[in-house]
TIVEXVEX-859351 format. One record per residue (C-alpha): residue number from 1; residue in three letters; chain; y negated, x, z negated. Coordinates in Angstrom, 2 decimals, padded with zeros to 5 digits. Layout:
BEGIN
{n: NUM, res: ALA, chain: A, north: Y, east: X, up: Z} $
...
END
This chain:
BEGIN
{n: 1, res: UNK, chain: A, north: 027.34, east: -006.28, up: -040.04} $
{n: 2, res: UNK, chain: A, north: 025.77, east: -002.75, up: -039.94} $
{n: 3, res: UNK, chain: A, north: 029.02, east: -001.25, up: -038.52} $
{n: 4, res: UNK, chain: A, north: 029.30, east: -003.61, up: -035.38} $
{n: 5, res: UNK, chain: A, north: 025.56, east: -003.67, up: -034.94} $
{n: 6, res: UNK, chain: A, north: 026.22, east: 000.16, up: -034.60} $
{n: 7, res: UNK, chain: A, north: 029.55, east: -000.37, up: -032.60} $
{n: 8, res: UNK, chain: A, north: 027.10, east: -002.77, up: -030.05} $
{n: 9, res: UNK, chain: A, north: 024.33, east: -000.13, up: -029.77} $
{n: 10, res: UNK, chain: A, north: 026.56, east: 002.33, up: -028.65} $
{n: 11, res: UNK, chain: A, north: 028.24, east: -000.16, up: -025.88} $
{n: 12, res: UNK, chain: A, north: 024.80, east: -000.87, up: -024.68} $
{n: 13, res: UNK, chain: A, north: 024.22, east: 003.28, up: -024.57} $
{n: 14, res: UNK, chain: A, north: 027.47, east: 003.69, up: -022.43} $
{n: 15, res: UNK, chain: A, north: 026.83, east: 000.77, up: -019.70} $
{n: 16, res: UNK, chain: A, north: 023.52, east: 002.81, up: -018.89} $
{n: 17, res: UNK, chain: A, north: 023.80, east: 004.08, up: -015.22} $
{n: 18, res: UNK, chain: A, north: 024.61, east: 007.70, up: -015.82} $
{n: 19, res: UNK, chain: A, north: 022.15, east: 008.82, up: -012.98} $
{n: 20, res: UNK, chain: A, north: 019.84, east: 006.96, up: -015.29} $
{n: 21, res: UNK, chain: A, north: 020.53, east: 008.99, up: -018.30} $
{n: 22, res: UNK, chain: A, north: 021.37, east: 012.11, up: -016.90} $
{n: 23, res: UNK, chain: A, north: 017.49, east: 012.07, up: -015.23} $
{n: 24, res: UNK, chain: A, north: 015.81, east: 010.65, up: -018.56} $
{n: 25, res: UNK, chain: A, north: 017.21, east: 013.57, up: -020.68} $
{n: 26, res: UNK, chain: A, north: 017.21, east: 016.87, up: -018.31} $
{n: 27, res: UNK, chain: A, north: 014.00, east: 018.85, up: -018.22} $
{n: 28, res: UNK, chain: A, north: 011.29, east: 018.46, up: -015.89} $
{n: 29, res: UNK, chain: A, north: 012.24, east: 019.32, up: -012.19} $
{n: 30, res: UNK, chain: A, north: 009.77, east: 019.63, up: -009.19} $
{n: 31, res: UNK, chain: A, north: 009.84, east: 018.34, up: -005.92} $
{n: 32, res: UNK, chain: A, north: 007.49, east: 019.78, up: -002.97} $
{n: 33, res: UNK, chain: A, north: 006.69, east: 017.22, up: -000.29} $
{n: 34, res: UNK, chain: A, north: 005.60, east: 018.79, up: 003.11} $
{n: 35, res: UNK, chain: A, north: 003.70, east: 016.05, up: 005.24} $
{n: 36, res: UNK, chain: A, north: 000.81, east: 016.23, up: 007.51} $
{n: 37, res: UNK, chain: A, north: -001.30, east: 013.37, up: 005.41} $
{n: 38, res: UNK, chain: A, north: -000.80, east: 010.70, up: 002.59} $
{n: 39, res: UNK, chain: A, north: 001.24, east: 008.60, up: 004.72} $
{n: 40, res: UNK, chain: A, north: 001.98, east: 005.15, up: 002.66} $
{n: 41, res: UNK, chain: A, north: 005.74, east: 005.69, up: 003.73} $
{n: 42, res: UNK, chain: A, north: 005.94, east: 008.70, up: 001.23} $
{n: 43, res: UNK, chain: A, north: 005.84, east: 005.64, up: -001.54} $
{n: 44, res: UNK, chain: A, north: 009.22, east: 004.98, up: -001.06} $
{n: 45, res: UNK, chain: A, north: 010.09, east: 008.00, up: -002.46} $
{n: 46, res: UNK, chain: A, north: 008.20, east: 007.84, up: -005.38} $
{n: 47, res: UNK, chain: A, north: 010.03, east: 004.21, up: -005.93} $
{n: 48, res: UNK, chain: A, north: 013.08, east: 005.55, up: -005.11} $
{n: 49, res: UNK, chain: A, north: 013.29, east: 008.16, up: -007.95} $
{n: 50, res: UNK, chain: A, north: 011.84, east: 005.65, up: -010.19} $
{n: 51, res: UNK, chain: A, north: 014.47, east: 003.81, up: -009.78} $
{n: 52, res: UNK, chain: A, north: 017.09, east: 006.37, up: -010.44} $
{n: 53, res: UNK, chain: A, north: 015.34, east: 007.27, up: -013.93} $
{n: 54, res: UNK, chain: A, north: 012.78, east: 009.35, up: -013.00} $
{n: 55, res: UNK, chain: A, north: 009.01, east: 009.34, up: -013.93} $
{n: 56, res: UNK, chain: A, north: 006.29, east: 011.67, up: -012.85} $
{n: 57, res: UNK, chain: A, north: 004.96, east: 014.25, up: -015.40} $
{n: 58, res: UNK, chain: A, north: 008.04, east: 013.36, up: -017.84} $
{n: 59, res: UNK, chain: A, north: 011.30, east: 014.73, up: -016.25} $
{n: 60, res: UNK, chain: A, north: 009.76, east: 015.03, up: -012.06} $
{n: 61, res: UNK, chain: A, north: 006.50, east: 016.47, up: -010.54} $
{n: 62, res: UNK, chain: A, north: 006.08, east: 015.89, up: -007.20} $
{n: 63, res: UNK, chain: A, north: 003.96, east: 018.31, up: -005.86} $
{n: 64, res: UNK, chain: A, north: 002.53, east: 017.54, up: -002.22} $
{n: 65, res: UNK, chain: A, north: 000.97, east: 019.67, up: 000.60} $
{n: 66, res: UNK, chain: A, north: -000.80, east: 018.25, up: 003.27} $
{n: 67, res: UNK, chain: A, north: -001.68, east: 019.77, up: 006.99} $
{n: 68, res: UNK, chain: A, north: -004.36, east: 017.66, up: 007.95} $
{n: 69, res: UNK, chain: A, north: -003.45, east: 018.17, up: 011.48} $
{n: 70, res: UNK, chain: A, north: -003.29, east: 021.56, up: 011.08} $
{n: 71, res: UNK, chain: A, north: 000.40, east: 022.69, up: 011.90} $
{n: 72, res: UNK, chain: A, north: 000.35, east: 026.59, up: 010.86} $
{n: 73, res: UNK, chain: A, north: -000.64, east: 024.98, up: 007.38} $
{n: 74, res: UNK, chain: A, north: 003.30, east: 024.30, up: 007.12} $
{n: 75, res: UNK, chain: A, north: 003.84, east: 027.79, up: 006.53} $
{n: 76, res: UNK, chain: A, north: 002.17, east: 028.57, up: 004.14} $
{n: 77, res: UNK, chain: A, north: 002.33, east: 025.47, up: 001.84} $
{n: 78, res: UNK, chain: A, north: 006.25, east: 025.75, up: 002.28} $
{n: 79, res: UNK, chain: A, north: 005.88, east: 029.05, up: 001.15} $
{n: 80, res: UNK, chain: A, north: 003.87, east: 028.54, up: -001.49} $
{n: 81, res: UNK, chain: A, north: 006.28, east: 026.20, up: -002.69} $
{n: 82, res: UNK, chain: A, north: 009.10, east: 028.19, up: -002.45} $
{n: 83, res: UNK, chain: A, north: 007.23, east: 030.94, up: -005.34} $
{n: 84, res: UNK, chain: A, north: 005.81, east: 027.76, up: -007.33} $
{n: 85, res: UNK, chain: A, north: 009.13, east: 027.45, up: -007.93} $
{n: 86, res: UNK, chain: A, north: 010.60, east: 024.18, up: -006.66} $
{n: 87, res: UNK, chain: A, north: 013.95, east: 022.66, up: -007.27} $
{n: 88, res: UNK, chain: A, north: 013.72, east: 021.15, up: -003.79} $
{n: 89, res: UNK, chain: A, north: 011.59, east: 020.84, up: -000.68} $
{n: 90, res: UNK, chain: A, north: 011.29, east: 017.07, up: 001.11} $
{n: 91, res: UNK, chain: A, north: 009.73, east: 017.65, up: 004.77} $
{n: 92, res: UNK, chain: A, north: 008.37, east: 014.57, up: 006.77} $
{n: 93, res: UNK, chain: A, north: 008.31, east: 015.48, up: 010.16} $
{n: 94, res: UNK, chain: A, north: 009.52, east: 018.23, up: 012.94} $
{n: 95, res: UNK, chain: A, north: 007.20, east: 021.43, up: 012.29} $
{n: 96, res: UNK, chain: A, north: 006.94, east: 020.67, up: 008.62} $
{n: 97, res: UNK, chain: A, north: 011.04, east: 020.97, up: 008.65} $
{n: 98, res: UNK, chain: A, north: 011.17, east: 023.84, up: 011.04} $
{n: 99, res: UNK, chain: A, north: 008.26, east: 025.55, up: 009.08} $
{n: 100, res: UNK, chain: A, north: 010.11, east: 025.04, up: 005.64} $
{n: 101, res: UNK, chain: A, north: 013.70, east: 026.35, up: 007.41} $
{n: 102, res: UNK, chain: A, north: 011.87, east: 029.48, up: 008.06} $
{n: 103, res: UNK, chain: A, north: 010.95, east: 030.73, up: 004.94} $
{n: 104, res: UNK, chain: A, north: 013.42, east: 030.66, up: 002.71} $
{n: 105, res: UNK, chain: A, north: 017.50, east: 030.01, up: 002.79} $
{n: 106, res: UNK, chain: A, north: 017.81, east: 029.17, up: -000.77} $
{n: 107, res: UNK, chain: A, north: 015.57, east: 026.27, up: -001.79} $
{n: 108, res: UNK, chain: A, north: 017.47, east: 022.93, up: -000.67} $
{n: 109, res: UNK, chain: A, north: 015.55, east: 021.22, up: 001.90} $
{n: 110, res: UNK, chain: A, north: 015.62, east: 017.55, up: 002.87} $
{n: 111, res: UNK, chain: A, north: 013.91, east: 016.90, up: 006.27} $
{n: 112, res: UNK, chain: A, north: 013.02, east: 013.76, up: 007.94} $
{n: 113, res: UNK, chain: A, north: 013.05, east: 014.25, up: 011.60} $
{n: 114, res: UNK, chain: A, north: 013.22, east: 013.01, up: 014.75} $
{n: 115, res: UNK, chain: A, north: 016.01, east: 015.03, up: 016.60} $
{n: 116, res: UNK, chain: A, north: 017.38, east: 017.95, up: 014.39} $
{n: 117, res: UNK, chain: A, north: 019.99, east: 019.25, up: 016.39} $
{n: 118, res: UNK, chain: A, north: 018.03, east: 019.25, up: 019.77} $
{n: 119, res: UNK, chain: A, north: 015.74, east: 021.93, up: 017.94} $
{n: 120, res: UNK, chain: A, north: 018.07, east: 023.37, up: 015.76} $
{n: 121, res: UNK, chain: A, north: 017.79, east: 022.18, up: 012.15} $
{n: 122, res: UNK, chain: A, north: 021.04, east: 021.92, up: 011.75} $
{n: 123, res: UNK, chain: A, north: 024.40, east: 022.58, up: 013.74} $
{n: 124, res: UNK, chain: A, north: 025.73, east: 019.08, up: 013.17} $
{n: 125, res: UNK, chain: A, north: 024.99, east: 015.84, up: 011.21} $
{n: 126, res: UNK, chain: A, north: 028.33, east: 015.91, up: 009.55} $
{n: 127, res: UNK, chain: A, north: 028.20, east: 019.36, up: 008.39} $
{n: 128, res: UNK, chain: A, north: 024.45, east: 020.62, up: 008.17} $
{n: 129, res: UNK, chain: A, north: 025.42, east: 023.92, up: 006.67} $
{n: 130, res: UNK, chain: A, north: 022.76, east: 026.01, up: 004.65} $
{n: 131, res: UNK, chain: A, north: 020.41, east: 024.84, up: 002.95} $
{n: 132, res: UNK, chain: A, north: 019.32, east: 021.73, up: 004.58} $
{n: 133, res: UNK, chain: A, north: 020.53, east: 018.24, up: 004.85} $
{n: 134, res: UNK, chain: A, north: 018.65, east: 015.25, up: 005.22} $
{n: 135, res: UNK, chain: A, north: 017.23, east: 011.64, up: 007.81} $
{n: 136, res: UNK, chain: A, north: 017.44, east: 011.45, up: 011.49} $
{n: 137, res: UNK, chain: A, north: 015.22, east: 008.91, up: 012.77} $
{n: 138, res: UNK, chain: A, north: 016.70, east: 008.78, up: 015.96} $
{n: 139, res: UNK, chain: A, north: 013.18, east: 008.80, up: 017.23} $
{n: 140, res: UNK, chain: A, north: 013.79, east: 010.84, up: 020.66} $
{n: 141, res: UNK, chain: A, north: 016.73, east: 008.35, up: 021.44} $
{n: 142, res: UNK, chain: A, north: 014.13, east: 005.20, up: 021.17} $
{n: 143, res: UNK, chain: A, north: 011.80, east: 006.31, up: 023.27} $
{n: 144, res: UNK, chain: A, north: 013.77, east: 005.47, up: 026.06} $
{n: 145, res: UNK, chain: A, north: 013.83, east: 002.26, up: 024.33} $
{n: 146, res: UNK, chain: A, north: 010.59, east: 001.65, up: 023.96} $
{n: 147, res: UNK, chain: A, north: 010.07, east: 002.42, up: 027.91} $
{n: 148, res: UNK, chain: A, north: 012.30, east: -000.27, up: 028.39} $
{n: 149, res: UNK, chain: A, north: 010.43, east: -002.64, up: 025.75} $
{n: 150, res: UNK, chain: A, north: 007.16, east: -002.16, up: 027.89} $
{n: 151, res: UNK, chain: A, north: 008.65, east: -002.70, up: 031.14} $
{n: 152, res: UNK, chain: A, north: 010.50, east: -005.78, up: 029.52} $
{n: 153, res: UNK, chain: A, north: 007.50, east: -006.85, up: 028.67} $
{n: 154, res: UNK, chain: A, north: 005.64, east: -006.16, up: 031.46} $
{n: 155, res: UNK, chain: A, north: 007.80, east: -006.90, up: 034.63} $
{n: 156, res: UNK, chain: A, north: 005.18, east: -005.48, up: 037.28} $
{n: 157, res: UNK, chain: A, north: 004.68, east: -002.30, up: 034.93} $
{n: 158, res: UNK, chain: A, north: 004.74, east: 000.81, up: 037.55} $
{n: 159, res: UNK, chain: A, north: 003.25, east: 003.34, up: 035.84} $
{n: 160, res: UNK, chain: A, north: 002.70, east: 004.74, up: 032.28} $
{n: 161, res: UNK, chain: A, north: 001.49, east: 007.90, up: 030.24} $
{n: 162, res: UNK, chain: A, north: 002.93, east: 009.20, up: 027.22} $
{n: 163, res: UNK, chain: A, north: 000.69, east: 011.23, up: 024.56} $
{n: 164, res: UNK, chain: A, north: 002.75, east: 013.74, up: 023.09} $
{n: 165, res: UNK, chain: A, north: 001.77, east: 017.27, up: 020.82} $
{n: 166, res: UNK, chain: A, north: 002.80, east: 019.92, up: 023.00} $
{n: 167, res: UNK, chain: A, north: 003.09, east: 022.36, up: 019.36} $
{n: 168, res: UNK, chain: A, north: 005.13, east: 020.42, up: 017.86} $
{n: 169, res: UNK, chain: A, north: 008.96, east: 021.00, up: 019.35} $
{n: 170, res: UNK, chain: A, north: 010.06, east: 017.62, up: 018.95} $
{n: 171, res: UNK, chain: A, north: 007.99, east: 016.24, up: 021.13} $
{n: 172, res: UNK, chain: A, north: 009.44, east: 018.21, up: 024.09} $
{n: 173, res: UNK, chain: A, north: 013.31, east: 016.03, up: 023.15} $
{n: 174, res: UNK, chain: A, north: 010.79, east: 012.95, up: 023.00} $
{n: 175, res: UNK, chain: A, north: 009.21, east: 013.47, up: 026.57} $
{n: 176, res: UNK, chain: A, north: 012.25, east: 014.43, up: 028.12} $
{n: 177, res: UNK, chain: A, north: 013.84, east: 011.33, up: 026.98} $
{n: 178, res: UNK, chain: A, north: 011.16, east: 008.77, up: 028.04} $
{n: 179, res: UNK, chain: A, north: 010.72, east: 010.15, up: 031.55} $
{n: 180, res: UNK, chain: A, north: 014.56, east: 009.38, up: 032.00} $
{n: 181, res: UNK, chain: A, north: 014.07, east: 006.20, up: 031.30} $
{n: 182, res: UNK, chain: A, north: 011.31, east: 005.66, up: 033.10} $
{n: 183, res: UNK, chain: A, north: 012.78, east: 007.39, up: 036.45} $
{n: 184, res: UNK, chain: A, north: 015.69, east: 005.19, up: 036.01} $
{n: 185, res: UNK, chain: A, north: 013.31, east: 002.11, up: 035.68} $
{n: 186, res: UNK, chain: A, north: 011.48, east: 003.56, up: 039.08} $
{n: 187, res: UNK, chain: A, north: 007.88, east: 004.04, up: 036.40} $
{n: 188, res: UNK, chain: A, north: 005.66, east: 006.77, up: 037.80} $
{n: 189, res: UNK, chain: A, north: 005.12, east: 008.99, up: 034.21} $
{n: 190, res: UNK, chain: A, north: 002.15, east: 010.96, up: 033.08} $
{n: 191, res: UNK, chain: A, north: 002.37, east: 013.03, up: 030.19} $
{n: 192, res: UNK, chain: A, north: -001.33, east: 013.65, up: 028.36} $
{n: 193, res: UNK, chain: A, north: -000.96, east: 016.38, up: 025.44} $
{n: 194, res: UNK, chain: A, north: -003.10, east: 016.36, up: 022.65} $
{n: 195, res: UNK, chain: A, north: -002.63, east: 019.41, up: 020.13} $
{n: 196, res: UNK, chain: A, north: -005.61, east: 018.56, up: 018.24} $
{n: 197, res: UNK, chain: A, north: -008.70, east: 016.76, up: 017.05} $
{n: 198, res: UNK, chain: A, north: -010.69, east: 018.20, up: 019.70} $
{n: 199, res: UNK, chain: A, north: -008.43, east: 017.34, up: 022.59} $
{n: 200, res: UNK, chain: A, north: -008.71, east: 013.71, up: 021.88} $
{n: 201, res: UNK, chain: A, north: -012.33, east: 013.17, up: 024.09} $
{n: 202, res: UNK, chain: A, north: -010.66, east: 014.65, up: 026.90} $
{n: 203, res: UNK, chain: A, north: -007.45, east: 012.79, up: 026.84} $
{n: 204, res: UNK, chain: A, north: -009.71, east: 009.34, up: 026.62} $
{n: 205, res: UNK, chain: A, north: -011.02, east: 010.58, up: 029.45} $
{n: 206, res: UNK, chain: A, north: -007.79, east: 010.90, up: 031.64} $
{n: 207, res: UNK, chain: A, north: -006.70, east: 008.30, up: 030.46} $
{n: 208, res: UNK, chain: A, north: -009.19, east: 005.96, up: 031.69} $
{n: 209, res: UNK, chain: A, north: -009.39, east: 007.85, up: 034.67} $
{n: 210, res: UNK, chain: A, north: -005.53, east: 007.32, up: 035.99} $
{n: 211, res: UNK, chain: A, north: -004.08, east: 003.67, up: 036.96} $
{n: 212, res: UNK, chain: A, north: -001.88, east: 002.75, up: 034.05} $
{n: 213, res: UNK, chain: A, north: 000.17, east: -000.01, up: 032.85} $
{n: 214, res: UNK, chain: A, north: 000.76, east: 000.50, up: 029.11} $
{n: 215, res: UNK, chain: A, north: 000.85, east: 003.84, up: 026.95} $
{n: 216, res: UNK, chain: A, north: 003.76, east: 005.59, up: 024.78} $
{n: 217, res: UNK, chain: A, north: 002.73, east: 007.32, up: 021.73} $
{n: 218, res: UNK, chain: A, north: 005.59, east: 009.88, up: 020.77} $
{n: 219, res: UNK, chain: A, north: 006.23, east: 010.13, up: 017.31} $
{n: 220, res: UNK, chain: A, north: 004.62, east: 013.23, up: 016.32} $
{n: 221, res: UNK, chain: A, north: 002.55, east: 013.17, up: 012.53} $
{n: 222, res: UNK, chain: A, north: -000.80, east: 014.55, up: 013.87} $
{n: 223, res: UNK, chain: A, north: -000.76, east: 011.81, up: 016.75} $
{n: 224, res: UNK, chain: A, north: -000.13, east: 009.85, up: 013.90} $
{n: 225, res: UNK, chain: A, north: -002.79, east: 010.61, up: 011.47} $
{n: 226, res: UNK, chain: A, north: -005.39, east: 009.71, up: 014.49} $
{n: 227, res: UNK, chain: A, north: -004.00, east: 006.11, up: 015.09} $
{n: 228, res: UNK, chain: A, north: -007.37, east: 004.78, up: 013.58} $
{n: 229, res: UNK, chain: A, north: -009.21, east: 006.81, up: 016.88} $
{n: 230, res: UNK, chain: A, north: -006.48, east: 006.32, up: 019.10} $
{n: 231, res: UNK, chain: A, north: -005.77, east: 002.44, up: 018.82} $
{n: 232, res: UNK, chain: A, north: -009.08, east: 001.32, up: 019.24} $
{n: 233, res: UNK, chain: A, north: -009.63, east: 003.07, up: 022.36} $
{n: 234, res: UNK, chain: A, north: -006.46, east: 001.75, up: 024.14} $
{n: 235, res: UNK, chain: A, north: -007.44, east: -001.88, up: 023.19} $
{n: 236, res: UNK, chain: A, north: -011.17, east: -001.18, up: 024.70} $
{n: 237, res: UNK, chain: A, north: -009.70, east: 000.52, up: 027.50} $
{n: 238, res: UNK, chain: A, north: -007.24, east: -002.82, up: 027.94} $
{n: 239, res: UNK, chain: A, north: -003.74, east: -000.64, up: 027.71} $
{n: 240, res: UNK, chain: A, north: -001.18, east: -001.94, up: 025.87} $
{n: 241, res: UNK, chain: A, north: 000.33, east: 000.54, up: 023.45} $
{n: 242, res: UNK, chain: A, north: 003.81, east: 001.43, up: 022.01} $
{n: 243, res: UNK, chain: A, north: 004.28, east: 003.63, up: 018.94} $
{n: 244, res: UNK, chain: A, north: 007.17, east: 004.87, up: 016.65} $
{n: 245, res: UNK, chain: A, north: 004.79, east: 003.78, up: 013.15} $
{n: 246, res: UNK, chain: A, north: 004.37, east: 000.21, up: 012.01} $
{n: 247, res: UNK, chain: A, north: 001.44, east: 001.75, up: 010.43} $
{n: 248, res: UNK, chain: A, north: 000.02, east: 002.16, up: 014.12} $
{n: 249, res: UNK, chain: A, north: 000.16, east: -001.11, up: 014.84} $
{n: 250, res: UNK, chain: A, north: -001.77, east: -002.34, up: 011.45} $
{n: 251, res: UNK, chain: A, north: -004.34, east: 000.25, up: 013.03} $
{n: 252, res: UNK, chain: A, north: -004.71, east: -001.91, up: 016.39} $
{n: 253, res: UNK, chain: A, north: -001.51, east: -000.70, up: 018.26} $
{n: 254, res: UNK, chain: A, north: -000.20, east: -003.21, up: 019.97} $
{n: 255, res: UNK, chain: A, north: 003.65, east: -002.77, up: 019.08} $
{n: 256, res: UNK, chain: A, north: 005.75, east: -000.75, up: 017.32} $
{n: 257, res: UNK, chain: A, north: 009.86, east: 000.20, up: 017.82} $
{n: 258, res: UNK, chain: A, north: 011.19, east: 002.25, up: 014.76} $
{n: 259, res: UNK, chain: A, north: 013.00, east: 002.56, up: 011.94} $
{n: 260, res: UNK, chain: A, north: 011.64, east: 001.24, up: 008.27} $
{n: 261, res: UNK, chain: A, north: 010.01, east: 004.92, up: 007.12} $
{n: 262, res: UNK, chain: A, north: 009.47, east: 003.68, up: 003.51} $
{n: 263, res: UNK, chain: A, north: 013.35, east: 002.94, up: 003.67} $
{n: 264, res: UNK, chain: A, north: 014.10, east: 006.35, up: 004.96} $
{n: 265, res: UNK, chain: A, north: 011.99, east: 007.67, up: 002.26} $
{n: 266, res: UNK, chain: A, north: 014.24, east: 005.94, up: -000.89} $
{n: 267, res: UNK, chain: A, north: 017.01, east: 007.35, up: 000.36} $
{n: 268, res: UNK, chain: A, north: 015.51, east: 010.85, up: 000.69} $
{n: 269, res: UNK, chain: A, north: 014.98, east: 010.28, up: -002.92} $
{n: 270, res: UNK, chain: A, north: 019.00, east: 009.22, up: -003.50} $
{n: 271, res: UNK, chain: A, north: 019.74, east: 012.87, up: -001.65} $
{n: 272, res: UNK, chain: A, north: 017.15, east: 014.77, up: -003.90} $
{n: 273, res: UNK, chain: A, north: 018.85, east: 013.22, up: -006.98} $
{n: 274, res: UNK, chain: A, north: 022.34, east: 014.20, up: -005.48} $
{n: 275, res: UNK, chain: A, north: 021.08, east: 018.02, up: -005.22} $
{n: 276, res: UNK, chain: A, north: 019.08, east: 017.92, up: -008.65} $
{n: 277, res: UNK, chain: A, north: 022.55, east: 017.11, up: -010.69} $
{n: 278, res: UNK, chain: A, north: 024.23, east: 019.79, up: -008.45} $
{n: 279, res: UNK, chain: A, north: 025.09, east: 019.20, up: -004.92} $
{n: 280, res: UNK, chain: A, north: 024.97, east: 021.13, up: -002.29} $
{n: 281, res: UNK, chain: A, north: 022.45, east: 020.47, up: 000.85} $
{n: 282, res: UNK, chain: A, north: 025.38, east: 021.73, up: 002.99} $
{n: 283, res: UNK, chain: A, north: 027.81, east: 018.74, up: 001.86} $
{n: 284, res: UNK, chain: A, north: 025.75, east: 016.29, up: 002.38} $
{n: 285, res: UNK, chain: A, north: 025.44, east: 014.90, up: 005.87} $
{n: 286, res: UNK, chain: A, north: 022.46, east: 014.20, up: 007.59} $
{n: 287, res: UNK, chain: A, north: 021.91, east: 010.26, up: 007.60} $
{n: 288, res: UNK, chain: A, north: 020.91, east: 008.06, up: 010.09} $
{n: 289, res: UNK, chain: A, north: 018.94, east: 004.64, up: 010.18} $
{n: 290, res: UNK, chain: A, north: 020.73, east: 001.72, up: 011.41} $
{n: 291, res: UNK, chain: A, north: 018.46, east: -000.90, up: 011.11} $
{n: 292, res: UNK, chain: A, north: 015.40, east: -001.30, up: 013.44} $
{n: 293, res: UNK, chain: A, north: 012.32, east: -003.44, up: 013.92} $
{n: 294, res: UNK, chain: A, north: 009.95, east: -004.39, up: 016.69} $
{n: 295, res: UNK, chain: A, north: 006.77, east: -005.05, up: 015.01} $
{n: 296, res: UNK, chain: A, north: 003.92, east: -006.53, up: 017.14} $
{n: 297, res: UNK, chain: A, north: 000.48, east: -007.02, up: 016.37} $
{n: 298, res: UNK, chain: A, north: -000.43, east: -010.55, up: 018.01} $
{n: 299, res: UNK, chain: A, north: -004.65, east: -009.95, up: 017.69} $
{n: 300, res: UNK, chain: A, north: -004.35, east: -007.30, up: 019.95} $
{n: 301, res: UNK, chain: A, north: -002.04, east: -009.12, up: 022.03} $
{n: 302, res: UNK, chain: A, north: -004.28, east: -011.93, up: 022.63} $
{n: 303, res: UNK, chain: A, north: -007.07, east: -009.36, up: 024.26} $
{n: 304, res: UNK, chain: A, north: -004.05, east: -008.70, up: 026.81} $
{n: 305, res: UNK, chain: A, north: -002.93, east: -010.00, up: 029.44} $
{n: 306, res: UNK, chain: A, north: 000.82, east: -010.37, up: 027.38} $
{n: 307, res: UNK, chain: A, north: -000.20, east: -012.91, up: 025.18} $
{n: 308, res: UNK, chain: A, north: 002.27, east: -015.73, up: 025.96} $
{n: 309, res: UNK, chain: A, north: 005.51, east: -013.47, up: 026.64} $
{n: 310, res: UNK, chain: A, north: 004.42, east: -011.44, up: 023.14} $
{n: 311, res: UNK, chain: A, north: 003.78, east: -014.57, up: 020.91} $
{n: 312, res: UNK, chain: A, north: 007.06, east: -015.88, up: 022.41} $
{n: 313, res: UNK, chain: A, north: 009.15, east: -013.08, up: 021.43} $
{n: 314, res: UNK, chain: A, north: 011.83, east: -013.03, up: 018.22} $
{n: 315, res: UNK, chain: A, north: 010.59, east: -009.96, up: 016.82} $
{n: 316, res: UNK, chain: A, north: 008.86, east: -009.59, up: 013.43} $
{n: 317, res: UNK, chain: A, north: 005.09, east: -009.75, up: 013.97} $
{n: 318, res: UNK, chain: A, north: 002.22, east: -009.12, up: 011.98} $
END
């Protein structure tokens, strides 16, 4: 009895997912995470290396730097992470990516970003070379998309503005994009930057001062981190909104066309694993999302003038 009750224990020991054991009994690593706030997104990939055998302040410490808005922050928090040292550096977002890139050559890097080749992350998704590998979120190719949602949704839409962060170089790809498909949809475009908290008053102000039909807000993380300012005053102002964040629309936005972030976050967590048990950044090619969802928030639909055609429409709401 003793002998196959020892045979069984070892059975169970060998059907044990060997990610599983190989993160329970290798030494603490850490992870730096580069993002401009606490986004809720970043939870996914705190579940995702939970779920590959990791727990925090056992065998992982995650150890996170936030910008606050404050994009020369990158720098220095990336570099500070670099002499902590890390084992790897996870970036959420363009200049958090670009900033990490820049200082060091060594430490693997996984970015999240909109359009990494367009700003040169990275040669090529296939082969990323160096030390970086990581998500495309395919964000500059939807904002054409989401032109074409608001027109779709508003057939008599002739003009719009897009808010966009002039410092942060993806939002260049993003601008460029949407004013293609808005010249090919005959939609006057005006572009309002906003770089910082200050700049906010006065883009209210143009904004209620120009003839619009609906407003694009390009995905950039400090635009983000203001949605709680931002929505609001579109919905007094009556303009319907489109964002890349789901989050923006729990924040008042009326709709959202993106990815699932949290989603892209687990599997940054399934490429940190791969590079903590030995692979190389530079074999691993940079993925992209292939699921998307239209998310629409129908209490700020009802204080529009879309009401019917929004509450009629397939897409997930909330």
């Amino acid at each position: 009895m003793r002998r196959r009750a020892f045979i069984a224990l070892v059975g169970a020991a060998a059907a044990i997912s060997p990610t599983i054991a190989w993160a329970q009994n290798t030494l603490t690593r850490r992870i730096g995470v580069l993002s401009n706030e606490a986004w809720r997104p970043l939870d996914g990939l705190r579940d995702g290396l939970k779920d590959l055998g990791y727990t925090e302040g056992r065998n992982i410490d995650l150890l996170f730097r936030y910008a606050a808005g404050e994009v020369d922050r990158f720098a220095t928090f990336a570099s500070e992470l670099v002499h902590v040292p890390v084992d790897l550096i996870v970036a959420w977002g363009m200049p958090a990516s670009l900033a990490a890139k820049a200082v060091t050559q060594t430490t693997p890097i996984i970015m999240i970003s909109g359009d990494p080749i367009a700003v040169g992350l990275v040669p090529g998704l296939a082969y990323p070379g160096g030390n970086m590998t990581g998500l495309s979120t395919l964000a500059a190719e939807l904002e054409s998309k989401r032109i074409e949602l608001m027109r779709e949704l508003m057939p008599r839409l002739t003009r719009i503005a897009v808010l966009s962060n002039p410092t942060n170089p993806y939002c260049a790809v993003a601008v460029e994009s949407a004013r293609r498909s808005a010249e090919a949809l005959g939609l006057q475009i005006d572009v309002i930057d906003v770089a910082a908290v200050n700049d906010l008053a006065n883009a209210s102000l143009k904004l209620r001062n120009l003839q619009l039909g609906g407003i694009l807000v390009v995905a950039d993380p400090f635009l983000a981190s203001r949605q709680t300012r931002i929505a609001p005053f579109l919905i007094e102002a009556g303009l319907p909104s489109i964002y890349t964040y789901g989050e923006s629309v729990r924040s008042g936005g009326l709709m959202s066309y993106a990815t699932n972030y949290y989603q892209l976050f687990r599997q940054a967590a399934v490429l940190a694993d791969k590079i903590l048990r030995g692979s190389k950044p530079s074999d691993l090619p940079v993925e992209q999302p292939i699921k998307f969802e239209l998310t629409i928030n129908l209490k700020t639909a009802r204080r529009s003038a879309l009401r019917c055609r929004l509450c009629c429409s397939p897409a997930r709401t909330r």
